[in-house]
C-alpha positions in Angstrom: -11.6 9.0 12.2 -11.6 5.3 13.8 -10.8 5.4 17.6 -8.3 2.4 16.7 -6.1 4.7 14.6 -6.4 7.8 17.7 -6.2 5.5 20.4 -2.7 4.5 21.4 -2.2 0.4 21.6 -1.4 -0.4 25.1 -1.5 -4.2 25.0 -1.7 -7.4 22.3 -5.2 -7.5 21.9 -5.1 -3.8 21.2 -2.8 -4.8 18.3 -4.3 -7.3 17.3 -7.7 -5.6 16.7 -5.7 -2.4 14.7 -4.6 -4.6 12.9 -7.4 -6.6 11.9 -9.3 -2.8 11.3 -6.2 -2.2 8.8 -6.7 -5.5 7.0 -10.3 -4.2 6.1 -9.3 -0.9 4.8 -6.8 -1.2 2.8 -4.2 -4.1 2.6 -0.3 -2.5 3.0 2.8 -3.0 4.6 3.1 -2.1 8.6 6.9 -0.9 7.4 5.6 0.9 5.1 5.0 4.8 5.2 1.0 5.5 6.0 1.0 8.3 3.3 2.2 6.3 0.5 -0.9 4.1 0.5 -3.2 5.2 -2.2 -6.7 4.3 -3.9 -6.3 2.1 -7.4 -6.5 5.8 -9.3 -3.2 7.2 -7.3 -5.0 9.5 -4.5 -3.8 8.7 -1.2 -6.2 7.3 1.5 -4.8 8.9 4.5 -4.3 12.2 5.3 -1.1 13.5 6.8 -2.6 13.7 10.6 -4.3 10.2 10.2 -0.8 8.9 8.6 0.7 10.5 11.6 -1.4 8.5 13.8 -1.3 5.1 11.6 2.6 5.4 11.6 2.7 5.6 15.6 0.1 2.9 16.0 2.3 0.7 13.0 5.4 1.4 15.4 3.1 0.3 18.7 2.2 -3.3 17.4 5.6 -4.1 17.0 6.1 -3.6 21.3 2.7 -5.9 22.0 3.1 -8.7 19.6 6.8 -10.5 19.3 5.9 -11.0 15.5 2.7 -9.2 13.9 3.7 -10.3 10.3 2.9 -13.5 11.1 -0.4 -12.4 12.6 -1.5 -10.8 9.3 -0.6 -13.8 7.4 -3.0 -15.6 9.5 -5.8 -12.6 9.0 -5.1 -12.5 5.2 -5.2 -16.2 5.0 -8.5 -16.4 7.0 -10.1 -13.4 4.6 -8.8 -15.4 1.6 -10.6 -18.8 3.1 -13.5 -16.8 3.1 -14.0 -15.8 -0.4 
């Protein structure tokens, strides 16, 4: 298991970089619920102590950066520049 997903996030680069490991994984909603992210074939990805974790670390961006939607606009637009 990534240290970014056991590692509580303290500050804004801390945020920042979970969320630029989530953006490479796989691409879902910081609102939405860790365990209802699944592979293309319906299996979910994470399991319930890794959702656990991804849920509190979703809920700790949200106290380092005043608005991380917009800072995964900017990652997703950046990965999308690069293809």
């Amino acid at each position: 298991m990534n240290f970014l997903i056991k590692s509580p996030i303290t500050n804004s680069q801390q945020a920042k970089l979970y969320i630029d490991f989530i953006e490479t994984q796989y691409i879902y909603h910081p609102d939405d619920c860790a365990t209802s992210v699944t592979t293309p074939d319906g299996n979910r990805v994470y399991n319930d102590e890794e959702a656990s974790m991804i849920n509190q670390r979703n809920s700790e961006i949200f106290d380092h950066i005043h608005d991380p939607y917009e800072y995964i606009l900017n990652v997703r637009e950046f990965k999308n520049q690069l293809k």
